[in-house]
C-alpha positions as CSV (number, residue, x, y, z in Angstrom):
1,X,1.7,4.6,-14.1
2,X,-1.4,2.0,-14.2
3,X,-4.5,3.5,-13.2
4,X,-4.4,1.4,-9.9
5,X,-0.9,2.4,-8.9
6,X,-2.6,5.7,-9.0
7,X,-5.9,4.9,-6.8
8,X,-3.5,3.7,-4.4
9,X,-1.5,6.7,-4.4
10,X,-3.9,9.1,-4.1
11,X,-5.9,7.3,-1.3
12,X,-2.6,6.7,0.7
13,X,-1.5,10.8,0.3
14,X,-4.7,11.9,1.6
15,X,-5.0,10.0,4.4
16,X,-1.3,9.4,5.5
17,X,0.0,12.5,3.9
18,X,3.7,10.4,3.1
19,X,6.9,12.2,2.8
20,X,8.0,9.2,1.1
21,X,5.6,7.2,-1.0
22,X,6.8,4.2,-3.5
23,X,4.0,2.0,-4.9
24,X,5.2,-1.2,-7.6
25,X,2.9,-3.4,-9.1
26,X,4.0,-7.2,-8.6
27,X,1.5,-8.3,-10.7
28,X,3.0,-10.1,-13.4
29,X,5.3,-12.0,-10.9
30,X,2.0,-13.4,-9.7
31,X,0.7,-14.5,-13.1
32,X,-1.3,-17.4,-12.8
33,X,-1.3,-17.6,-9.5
34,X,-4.9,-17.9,-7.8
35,X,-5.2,-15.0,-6.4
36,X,-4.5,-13.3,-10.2
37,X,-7.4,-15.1,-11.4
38,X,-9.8,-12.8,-10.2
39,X,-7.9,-9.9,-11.8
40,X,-7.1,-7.8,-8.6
41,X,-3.3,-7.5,-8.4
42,X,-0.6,-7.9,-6.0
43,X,1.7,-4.4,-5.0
44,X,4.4,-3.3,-3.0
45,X,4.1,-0.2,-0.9
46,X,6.8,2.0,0.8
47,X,5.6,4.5,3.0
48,X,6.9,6.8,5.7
49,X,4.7,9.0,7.4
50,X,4.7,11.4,10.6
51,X,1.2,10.0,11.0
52,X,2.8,6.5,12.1
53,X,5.0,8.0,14.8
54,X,4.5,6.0,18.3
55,X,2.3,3.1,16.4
56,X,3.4,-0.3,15.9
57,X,3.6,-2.1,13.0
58,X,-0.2,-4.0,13.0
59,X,-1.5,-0.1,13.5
60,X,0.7,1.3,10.7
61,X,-0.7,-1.9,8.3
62,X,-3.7,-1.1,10.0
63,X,-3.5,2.3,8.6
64,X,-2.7,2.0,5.3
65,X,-5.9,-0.8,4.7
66,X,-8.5,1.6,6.0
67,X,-7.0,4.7,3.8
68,X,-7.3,2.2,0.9
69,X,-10.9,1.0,1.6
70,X,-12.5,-0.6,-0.5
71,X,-10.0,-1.0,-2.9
72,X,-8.7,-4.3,-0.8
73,X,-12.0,-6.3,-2.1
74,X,-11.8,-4.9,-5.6
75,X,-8.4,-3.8,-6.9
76,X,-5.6,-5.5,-4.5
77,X,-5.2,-9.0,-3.6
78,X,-1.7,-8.7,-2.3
79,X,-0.5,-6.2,-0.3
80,X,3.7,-5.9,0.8
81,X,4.0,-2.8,3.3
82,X,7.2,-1.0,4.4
83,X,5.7,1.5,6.8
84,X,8.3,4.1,8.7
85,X,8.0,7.4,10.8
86,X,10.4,9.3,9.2
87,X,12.9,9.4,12.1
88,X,13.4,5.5,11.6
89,X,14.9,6.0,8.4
90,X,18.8,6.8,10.0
């Protein structure tokens, strides 16, 4: 697992605290592409947490940018989000 799979991952546990959490880095779909340029990659995240129960999908997306901070101007140019309560999973 890269090093930034694993920033993403640990931001996205504490702060959503996931019972489902599936992170893949698209990067080198994206290569030379100009958003790759700058070296920040592009990743796909599957999340489904309690904490998104009752919010729509702007809130969840909203959500998952804040828990990751920073990391969305140094680390991520592209971001794909699946983001579920766990009841919308049947």
């Amino acid at each position: 697992m890269s090093a930034r799979v694993e920033q993403i991952r640990e931001r996205l546990v504490a702060a959503l605290a996931p019972s489902e959490l599936a992170i893949e880095d698209e990067s080198h779909r994206h290569a030379g592409h100009a958003g790759a340029r700058d070296g920040r990659g592009h990743f796909r995240v599957q999340i489904v947490s309690a904490a998104f129960r009752g919010q729509l999908p702007l809130a969840r997306h909203r959500a998952v940018y804040a828990a990751l901070g920073e990391l969305m101007q140094t680390d991520i140019h592209a971001l794909a989000i699946d983001a579920r309560a766990p009841e919308e999973l049947h």
